[in-house]
C-alpha positions as CSV (number, residue, x, y, z in Angstrom):
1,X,3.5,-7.9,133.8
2,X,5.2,-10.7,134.9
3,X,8.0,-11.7,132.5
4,X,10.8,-14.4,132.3
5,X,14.8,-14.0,131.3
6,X,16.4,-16.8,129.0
7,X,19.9,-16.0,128.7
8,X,22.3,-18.2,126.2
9,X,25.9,-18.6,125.4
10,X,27.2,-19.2,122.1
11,X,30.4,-20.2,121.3
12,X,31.1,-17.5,118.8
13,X,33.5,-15.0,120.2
14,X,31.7,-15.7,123.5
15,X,32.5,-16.6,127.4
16,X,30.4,-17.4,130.7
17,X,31.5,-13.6,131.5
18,X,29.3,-12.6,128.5
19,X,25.4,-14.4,129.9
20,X,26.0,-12.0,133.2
21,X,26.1,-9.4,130.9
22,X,23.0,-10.5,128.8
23,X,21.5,-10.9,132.7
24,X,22.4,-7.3,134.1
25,X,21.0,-5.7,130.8
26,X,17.7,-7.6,130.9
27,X,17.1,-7.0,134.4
28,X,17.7,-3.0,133.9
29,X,15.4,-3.2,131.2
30,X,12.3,-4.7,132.8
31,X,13.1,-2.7,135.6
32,X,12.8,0.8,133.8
33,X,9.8,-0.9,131.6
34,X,7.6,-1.6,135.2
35,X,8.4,-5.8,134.2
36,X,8.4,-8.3,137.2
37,X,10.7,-10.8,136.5
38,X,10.0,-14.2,138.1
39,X,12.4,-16.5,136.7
40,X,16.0,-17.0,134.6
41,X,16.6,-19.6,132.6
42,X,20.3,-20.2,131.3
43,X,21.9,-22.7,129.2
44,X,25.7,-22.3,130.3
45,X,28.7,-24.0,127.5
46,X,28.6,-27.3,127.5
47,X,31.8,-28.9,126.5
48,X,31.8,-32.2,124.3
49,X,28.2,-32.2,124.3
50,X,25.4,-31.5,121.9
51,X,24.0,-27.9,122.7
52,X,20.3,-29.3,123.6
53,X,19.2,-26.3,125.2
54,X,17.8,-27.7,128.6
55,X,17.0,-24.6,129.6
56,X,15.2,-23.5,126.9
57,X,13.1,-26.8,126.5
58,X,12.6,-25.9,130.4
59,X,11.0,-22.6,129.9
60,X,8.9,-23.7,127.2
61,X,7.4,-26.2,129.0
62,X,6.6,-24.0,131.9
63,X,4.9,-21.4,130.0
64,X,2.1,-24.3,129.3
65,X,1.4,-22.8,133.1
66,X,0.9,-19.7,131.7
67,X,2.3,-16.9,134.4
68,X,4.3,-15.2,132.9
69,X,3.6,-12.7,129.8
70,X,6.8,-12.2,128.3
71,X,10.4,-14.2,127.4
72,X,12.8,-10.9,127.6
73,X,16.3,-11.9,126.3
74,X,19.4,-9.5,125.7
75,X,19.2,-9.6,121.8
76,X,16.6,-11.3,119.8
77,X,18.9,-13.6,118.1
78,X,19.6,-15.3,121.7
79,X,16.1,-16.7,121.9
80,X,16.7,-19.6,119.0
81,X,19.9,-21.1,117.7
82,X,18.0,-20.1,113.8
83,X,15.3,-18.8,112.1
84,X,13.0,-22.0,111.8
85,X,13.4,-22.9,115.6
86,X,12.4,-19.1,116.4
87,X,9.6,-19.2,113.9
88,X,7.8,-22.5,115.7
89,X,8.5,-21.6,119.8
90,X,7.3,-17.9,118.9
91,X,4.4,-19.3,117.5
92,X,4.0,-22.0,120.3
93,X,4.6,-18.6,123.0
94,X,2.4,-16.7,121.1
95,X,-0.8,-19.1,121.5
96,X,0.0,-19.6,125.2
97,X,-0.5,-15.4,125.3
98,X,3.4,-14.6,125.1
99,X,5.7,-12.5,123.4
100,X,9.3,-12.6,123.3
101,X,11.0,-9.5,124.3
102,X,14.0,-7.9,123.3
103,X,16.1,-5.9,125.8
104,X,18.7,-4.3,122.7
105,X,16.3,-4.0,119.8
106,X,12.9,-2.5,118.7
107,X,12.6,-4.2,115.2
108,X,14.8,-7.2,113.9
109,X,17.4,-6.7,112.2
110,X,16.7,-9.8,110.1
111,X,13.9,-9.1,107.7
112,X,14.4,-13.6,106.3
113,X,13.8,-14.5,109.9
114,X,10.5,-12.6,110.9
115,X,9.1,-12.8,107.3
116,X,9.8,-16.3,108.0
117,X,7.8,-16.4,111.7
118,X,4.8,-14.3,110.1
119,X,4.6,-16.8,107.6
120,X,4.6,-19.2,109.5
121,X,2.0,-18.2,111.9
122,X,-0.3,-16.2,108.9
123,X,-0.1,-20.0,107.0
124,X,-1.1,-22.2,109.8
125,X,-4.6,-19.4,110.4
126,X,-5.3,-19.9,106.7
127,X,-4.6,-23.1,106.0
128,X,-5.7,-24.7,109.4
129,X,-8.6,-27.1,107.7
130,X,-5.5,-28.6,106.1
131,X,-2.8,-28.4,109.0
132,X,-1.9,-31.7,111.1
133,X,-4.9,-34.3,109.7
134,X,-3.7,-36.9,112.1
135,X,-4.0,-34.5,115.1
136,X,-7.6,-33.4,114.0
137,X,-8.9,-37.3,113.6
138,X,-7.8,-37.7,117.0
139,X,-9.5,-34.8,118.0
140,X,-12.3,-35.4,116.3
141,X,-12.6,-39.1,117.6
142,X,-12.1,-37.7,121.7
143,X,-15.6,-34.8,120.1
144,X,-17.3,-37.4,119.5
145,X,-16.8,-39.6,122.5
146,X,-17.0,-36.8,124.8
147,X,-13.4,-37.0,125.8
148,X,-10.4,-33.6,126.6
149,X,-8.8,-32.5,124.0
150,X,-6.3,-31.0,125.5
151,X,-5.7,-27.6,125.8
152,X,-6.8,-24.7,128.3
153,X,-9.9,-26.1,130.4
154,X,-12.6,-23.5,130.8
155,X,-13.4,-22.3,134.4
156,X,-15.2,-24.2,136.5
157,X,-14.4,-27.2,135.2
158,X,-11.5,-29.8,135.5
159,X,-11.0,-33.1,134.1
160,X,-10.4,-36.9,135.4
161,X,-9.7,-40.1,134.3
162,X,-11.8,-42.8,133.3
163,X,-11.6,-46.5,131.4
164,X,-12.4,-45.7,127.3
165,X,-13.9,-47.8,125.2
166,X,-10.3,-48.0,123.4
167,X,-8.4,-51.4,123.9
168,X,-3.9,-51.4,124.4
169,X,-2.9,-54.2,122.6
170,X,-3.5,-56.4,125.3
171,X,-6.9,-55.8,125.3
172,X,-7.4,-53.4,128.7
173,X,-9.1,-50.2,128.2
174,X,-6.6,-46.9,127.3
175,X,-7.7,-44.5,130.3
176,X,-9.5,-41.1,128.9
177,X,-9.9,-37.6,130.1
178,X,-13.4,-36.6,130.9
179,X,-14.7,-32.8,132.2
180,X,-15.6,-32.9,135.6
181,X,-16.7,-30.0,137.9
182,X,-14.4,-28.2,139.1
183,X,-16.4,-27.5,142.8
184,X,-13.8,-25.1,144.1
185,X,-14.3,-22.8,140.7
186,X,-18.0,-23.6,139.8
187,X,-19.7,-21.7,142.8
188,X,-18.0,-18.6,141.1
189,X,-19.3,-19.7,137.4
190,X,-23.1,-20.1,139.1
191,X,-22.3,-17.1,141.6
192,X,-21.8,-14.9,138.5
193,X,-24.8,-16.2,136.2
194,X,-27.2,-16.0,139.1
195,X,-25.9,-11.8,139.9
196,X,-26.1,-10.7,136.4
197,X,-29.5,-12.3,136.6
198,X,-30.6,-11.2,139.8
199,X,-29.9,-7.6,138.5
200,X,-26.3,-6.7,139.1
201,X,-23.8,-4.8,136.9
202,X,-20.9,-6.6,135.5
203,X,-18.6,-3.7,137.3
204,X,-20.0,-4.9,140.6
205,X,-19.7,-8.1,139.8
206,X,-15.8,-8.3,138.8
207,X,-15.3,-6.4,142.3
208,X,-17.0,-8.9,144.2
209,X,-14.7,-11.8,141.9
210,X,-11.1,-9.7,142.4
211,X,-12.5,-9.3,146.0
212,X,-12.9,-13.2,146.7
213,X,-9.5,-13.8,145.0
214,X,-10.8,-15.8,142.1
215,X,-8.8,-15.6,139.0
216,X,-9.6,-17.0,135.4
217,X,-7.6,-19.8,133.9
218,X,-4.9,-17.9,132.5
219,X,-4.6,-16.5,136.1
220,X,-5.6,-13.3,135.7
221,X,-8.4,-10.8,137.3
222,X,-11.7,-10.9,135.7
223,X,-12.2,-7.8,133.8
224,X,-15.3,-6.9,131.8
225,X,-13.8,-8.7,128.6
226,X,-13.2,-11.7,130.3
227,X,-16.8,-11.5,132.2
228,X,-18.4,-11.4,129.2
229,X,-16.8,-14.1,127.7
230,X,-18.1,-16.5,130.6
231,X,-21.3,-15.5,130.8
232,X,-21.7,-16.1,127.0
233,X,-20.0,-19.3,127.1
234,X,-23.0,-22.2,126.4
235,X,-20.7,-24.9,128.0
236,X,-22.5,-24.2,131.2
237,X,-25.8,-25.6,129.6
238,X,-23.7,-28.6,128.2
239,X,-23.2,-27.6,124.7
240,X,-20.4,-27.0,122.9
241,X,-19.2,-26.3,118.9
242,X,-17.1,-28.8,117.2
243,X,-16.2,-28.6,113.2
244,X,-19.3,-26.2,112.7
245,X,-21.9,-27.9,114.8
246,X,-23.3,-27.7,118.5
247,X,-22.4,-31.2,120.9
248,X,-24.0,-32.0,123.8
249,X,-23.0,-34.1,126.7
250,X,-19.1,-33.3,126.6
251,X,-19.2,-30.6,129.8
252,X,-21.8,-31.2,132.8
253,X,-24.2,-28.8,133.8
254,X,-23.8,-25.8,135.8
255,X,-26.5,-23.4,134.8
256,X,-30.4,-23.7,134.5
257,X,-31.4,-22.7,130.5
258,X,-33.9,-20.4,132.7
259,X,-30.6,-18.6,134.4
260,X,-28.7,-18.5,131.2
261,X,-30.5,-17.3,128.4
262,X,-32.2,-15.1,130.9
263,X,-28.2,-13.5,131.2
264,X,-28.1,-13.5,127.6
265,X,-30.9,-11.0,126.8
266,X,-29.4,-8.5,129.7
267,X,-26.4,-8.9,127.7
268,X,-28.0,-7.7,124.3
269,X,-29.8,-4.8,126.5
270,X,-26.7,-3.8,127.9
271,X,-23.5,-4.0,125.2
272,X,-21.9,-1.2,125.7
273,X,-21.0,-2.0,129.1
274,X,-19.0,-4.9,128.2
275,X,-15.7,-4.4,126.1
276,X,-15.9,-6.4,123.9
277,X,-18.4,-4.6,121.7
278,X,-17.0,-1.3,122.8
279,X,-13.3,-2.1,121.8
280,X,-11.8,-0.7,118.5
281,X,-9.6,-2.8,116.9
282,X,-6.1,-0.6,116.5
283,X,-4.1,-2.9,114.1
284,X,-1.0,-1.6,114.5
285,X,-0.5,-1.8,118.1
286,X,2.5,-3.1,119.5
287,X,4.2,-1.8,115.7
288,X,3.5,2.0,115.9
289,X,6.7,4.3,117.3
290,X,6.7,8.0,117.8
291,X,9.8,9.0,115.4
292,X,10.6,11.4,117.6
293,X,11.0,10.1,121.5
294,X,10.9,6.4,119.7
295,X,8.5,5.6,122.5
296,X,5.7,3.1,121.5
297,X,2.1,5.2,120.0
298,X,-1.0,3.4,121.3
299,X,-4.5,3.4,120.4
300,X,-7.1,6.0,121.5
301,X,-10.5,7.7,120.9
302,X,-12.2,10.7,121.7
303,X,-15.7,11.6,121.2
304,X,-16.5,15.5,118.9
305,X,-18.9,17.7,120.2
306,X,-21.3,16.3,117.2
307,X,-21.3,12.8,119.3
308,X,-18.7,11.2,116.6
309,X,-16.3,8.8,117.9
310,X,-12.5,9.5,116.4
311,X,-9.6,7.1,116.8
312,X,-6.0,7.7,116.5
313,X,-2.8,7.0,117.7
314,X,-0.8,9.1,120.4
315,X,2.6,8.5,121.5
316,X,3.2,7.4,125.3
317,X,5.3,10.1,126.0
318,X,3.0,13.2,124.8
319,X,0.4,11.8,126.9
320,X,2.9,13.0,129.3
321,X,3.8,15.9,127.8
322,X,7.3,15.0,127.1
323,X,6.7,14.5,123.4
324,X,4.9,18.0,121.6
325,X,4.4,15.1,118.8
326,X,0.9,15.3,117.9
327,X,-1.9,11.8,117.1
328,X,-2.3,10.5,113.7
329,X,-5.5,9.0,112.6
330,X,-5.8,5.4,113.1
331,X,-7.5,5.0,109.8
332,X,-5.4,6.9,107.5
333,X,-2.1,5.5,108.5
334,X,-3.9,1.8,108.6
335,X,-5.1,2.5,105.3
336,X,-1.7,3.6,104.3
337,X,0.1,0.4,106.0
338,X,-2.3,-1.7,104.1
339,X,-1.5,0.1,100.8
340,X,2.2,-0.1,100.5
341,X,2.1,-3.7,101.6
342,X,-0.4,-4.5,98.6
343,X,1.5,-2.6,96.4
344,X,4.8,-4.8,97.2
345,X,2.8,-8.0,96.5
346,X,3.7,-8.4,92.8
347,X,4.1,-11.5,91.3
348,X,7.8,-11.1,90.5
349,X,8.1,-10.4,94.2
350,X,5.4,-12.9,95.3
351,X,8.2,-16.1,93.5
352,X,11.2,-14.5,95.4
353,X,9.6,-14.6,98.9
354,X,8.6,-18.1,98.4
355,X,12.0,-19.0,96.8
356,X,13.9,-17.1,99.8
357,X,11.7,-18.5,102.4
358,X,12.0,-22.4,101.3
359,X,15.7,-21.9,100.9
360,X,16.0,-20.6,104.3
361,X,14.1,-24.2,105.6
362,X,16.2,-26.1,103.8
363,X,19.3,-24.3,104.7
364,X,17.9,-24.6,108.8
365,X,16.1,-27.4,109.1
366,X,17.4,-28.5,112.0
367,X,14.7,-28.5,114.3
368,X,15.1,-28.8,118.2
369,X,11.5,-29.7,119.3
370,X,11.0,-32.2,116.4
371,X,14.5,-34.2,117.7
372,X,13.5,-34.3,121.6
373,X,9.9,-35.2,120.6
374,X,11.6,-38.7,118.2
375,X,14.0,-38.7,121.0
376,X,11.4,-39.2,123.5
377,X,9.9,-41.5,121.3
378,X,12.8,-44.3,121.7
379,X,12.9,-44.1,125.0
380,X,8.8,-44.8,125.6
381,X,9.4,-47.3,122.9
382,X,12.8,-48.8,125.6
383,X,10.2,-48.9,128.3
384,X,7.7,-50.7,126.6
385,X,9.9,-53.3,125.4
386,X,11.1,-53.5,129.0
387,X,7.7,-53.8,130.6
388,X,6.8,-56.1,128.2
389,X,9.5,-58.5,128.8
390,X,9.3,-58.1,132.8
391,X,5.5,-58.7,132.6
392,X,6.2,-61.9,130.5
393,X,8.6,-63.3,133.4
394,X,6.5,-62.0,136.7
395,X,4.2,-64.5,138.5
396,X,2.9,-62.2,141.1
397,X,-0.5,-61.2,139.7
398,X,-0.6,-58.0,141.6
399,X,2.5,-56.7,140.0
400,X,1.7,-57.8,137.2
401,X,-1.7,-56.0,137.0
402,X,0.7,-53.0,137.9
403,X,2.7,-53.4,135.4
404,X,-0.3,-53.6,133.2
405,X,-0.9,-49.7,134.3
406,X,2.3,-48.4,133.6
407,X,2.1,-49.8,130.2
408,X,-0.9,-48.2,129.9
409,X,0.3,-44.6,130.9
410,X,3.3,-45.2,128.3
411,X,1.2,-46.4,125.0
412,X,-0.8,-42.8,126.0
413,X,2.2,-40.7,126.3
414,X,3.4,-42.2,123.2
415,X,0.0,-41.9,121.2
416,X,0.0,-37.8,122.2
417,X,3.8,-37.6,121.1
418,X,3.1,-39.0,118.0
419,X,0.4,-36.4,118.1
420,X,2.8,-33.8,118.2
421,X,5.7,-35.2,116.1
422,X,2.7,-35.2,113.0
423,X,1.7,-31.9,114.2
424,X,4.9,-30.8,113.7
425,X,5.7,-32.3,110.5
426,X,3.0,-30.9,108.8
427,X,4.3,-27.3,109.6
428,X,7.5,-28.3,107.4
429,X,5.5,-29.6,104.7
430,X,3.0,-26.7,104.6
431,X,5.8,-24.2,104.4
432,X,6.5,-25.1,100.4
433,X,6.8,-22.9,97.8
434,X,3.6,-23.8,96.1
435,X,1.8,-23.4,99.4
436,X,3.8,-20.1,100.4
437,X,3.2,-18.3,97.0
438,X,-0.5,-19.5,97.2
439,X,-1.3,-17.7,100.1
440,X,1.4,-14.8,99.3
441,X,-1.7,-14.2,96.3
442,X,-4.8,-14.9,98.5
443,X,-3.4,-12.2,100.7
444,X,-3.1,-9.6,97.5
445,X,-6.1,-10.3,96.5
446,X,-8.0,-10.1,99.7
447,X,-10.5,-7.4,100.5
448,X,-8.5,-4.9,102.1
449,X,-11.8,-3.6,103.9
450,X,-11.7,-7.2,105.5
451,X,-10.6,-6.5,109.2
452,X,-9.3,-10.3,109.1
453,X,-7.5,-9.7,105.7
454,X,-6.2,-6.3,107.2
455,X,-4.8,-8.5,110.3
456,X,-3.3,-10.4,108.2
457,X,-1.7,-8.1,105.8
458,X,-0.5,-6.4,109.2
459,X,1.1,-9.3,110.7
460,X,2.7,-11.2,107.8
461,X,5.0,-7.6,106.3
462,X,5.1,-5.3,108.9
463,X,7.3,-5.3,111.4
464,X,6.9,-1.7,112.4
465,X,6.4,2.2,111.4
466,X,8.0,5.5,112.9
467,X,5.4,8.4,112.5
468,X,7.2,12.3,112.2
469,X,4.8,15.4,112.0
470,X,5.9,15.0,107.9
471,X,6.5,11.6,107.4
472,X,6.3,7.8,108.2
473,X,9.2,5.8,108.0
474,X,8.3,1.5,107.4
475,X,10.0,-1.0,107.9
476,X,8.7,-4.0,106.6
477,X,9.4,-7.7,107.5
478,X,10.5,-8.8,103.6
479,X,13.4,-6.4,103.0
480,X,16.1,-4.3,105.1
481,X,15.7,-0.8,103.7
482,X,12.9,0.9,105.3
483,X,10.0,2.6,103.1
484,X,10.0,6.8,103.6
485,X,6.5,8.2,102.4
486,X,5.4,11.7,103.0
487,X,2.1,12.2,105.1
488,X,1.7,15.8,104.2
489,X,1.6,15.4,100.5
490,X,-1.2,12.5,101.1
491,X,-2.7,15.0,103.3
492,X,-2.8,17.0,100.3
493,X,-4.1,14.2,98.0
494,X,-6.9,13.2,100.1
495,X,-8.6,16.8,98.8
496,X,-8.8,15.1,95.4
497,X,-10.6,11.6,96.6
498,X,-14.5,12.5,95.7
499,X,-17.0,11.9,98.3
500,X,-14.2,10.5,100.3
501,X,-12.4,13.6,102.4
502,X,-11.1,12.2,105.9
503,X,-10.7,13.3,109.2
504,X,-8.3,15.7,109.6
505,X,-5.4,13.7,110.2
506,X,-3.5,15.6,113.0
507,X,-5.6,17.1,115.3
C-alpha cells in the first residue's frame, strides 16, 4: 500500500533535530508494516511568520490524485495543529479512500478529539439533506443542465469544456464541464460488457484488464468488486440518479440496452461469483486487537460440515501460529460493542457530549482551510479588479478578447471557492448543541439490528476493543478509562436467552 509521511515541527520544546526523528521512526514503521512510501511532506519552523502549513495544504491537495492510501505521521497529534482542523482533513482524507496513520500509537489518546472527528463525519451522513444548501443548488442547477459536478469521473469517460448558457457580468457565456468519452478507457468499458456477454467469467475477465494494464479511477487493479460495479453502472446507457430520480442525457453512450441488460441478467444468475454479494460486513475491522500479541484481529468465515456459514474474528498473528489466541464470534462481540455503547447513551450523558463537543469548537475554531479558502478569495477578487481596469484602458481588440477569457476562468474559480467556503461553513453551524444532541438520540434510539445504525453506533464511540480468552477490554471514543467486561460470564448468560442460544463463541 502506498502511503505518504507528513512530518511537523512545533515550537513546544522542539528543534529541526526532532522532524528527522519523526522521519526515521515513520520510515521503520512502514517498512516492518510492508508500506511503500512515496512522498514526505514537511513543514520546517518558520521564524516571524504565521505557521500556514504549506506542506500540509500540499499533501492535501495531492491526495485529490488519489495514490496514495495512507498519511503515516510519528504521533497522531502531528497531523493537525487541533482537534477541529483534524476532524475536517480526516474527513476530507477519508472520502478520497485515506486514513491517517500513526507510527507511536494504536488508539488516541484524546477521547474530545476523536469523539469530535466521529461526530463530525457520523453528522454530515445523517444530516446530509440539510448540509451545504448553496453547494447542492449548484449541483442541482449543473443535473439539470447536464453539466460535471465535480468529483471522481467514472471510467471511460472524461470531461471538456464548453460555452453555458450562463452569462459573466459582461454578458459572455461562463465555460461548463460536459462528459465526454474518454476513447483511450472506453474500449475497456465496451471490451468488458461485450465478454461478460459473450460468455466469459468475471475471473477471466479482470486477468485480461490487469494483463492490458488498465486500472480504475482510483488507480487500482480491477478486482471482482470493482468489476461488478462497472458492469452494473447504467451510465453506459446514458442514465444516471439525481435527488431520487433517473436523468438522461448527462453521460454519452457506450453500451447497446441489448449488451447491457443482457449483462445484468448473467449477473443475477451468477452472484456469488462477484463480492459484493458474497462479502460479510465485519464492523469492527480496523478496531479489533488481539490482547495478547496486540496485533490487529480481522474478519473471517468458515463453512460447518452442516453447510452453515460462521464468521468471526482471528488475530493476524495466530493465523501464523505465533498467537495460541483463539477467534471470537463476530456477532457476539458486535452485539456486545453495540450494547455497551447504547447503554452509555443516557440523556445526562447525551447533554455532556454536546456541551463538551461545542465547547471544544468554540475553544478551536481556528480553522486553516476555511482562512486559505477567504484568503484565496481576495486575491481572485485583486485580479478581477485588475483585469477589469486593464480591459477598460486596452484598445487592441485581440487582447482584449483575451483578457475577456482570463476573467472568465477567475469569476469560475471564484464561484467553486465560494462553493467550498459555504460548504465549509455549514459544517461549523451543523456541529451545535441542539444538532449534536439530536442525533446523539436518533442514534439511541436506532434499531440496533440496522446494519446502517450498527455502522454508526460503531464509528461515532468506538475507537477500539482488545479481546483476551476471558475478557474484552473497550475503549471508547467519549471517555479515557477503558470498559473491562467478562466474555465468560456472558458466555454463561447466553444459556438463559430462550430460543436465542449462539454459536459457540470460541471455537
Amino acid at each position: 500500500m502506498n502511503v505518504v509521511i507528513y512530518a511537523r515541527y512545533s515550537s513546544h520544546g522542539q528543534n529541526e533535530q526532532s522532524i528527522e526523528g519523526q522521519l526515521k521512526e515513520c520510515r521503520e514503521w512502514a517498512k516492518r508494516n510492508n508500506y511503500f512510501v512515496i512522498r514526505e511532506y514537511i513543514d520546517r519552523a518558520k521564524t516571524g511568520t504565521k505557521d500556514d502549513r504549506e506542506q500540509f495544504l500540499q499533501m492535501i491537495e495531492d491526495s485529490k490524485q488519489k495514490d496514495f492510501t495512507g498519511v503515516l505521521v510519528y504521533q497522531l497529534d502531528r497531523f493537525a495543529r487541533n482537534k477541529y482542523d483534524s476532524a475536517i482533513y480526516k474527513k476530507q482524507l477519508k472520502d478520497r479512500g485515506i486514513r491517517v496513520l500513526s507510527a507511536k500509537e494504536n488508539i488516541t489518546d484524546d477521547p474530545a478529539g476523536k469523539m469530535l472527528e466521529t461526530l463530525l463525519e457520523g453528522m454530515a451522513e445523517y444530516y446530509s439533506d440539510e448540509l451545504s444548501q448553496k453547494v447542492k443548488r449548484g449541483r442541482k442547477i449543473n443535473n439539470e443542465n447536464n453539466y460535471y459536478n465535480g468529483g471522481t469521473v467514472t471510467f471511460g469517460y472524461s470531461t471538456k469544456a464548453i460555452n453555458s448558457q450562463f452569462k459573466d457580468i459582461h454578458g459572455k457565456p461562463i465555460k461548463k464541464q460536459v462528459f465526454a468519452i474518454d476513447d483511450m478507457n472506453a474500449q475497456y468499458v465496451v471490451q468488458a460488457f461485450l465478454d461478460i456477454y459473450n460468455g466469459m467469467k468475471g475471473h477471466e475477465v479482470i486477468a485480461k484488464l490487469k494483463s492490458q494494464g488498465v486500472k480504475t479511477s482510483r488507480g487500482n487493479y480491477f478486482n471482482k468488486s470493482s468489476l461488478y460495479n462497472l458492469l452494473r453502472n447504467k451510465k453506459y446507457i446514458t442514465i444516471s440518479e439525481y435527488d431520487g430520480k433517473e436523468h438522461t442525457g448527462v453521460y454519452p453512450r457506450l453500451v447497446e440496452d441489448e449488451v447491457f441488460y443482457g449483462v445484468q441478467k448473467v449477473l443475477e444468475k451468477n452472484k456469488r461469483n462477484f463480492s459484493k454479494h458474497a462479502k460479510d460486513e465485519y464492523l469492527l475491522a480496523t478496531k479489533i486487537f488481539c490482547g495478547y500479541c496486540r496485533d490487529l484481529m480481522t474478519g473471517a468465515g468458515g463453512t460447518s460440515k452442516t453447510g452453515k456459514t460462521h464468521h468471526y474474528y482471528l488475530c493476524k498473528t495466530a493465523k501464523e501460529q505465533k498467537c495460541d489466541k483463539k477467534r471470537i464470534q463476530k456477532q457476539f462481540i458486535e452485539d456486545i460493542i453495540i450494547s455497551k455503547i447504547k447503554e452509555f447513551l443516557t440523556k445526562d450523558n447525551i447533554n455532556y457530549i454536546a456541551s463538551t463537543m461545542v465547547s471544544l469548537i468554540e475553544e478551536e475554531q481556528d480553522n486553516l482551510r476555511l482562512s486559505q479558502l477567504k484568503k484565496s478569495i481576495k486575491n481572485i477578487d485583486r485580479k478581477k479588479s485588475n483585469l477589469v481596469s486593464a480591459i477598460a484602458e486596452c484598445d487592441d481588440s485581440n487582447i482584449r478578447k483575451s483578457l475577456y477569457e482570463e476573467l472568465t476562468t477567475i469569476e469560475e474559480q471564484r464561484i467553486s471557492i465560494e462553493s467550498d467556503i459555504a460548504s465549509e461553513e455549514t459544517i461549523i453551524t451543523t456541529l451545535s448543541k441542539s444538532n449534536i444532541k439530536r442525533f446523539l438520540n436518533q442514534l439511541k434510539d436506532g434499531n440496533e439490528n440496522d446494519l446502517k445504525h450498527r455502522k454508526s453506533l460503531i464509528a461515532t464511540f468506538l475507537n477500539c476493543v482488545y479481546i483476551y480468552k476471558d475478557k474484552a477490554i473497550i475503549y471508547f471514543n467519549n471517555q479515557k478509562d477503558p470498559v473491562e467486561i467478562s466474555l465468560e460470564k456472558l458466555k454463561m448468560a447466553e444459556k438463559f436467552f430462550s430460543g436465542k442460544v449462539r454459536p459457540a463463541i470460541y471455537v
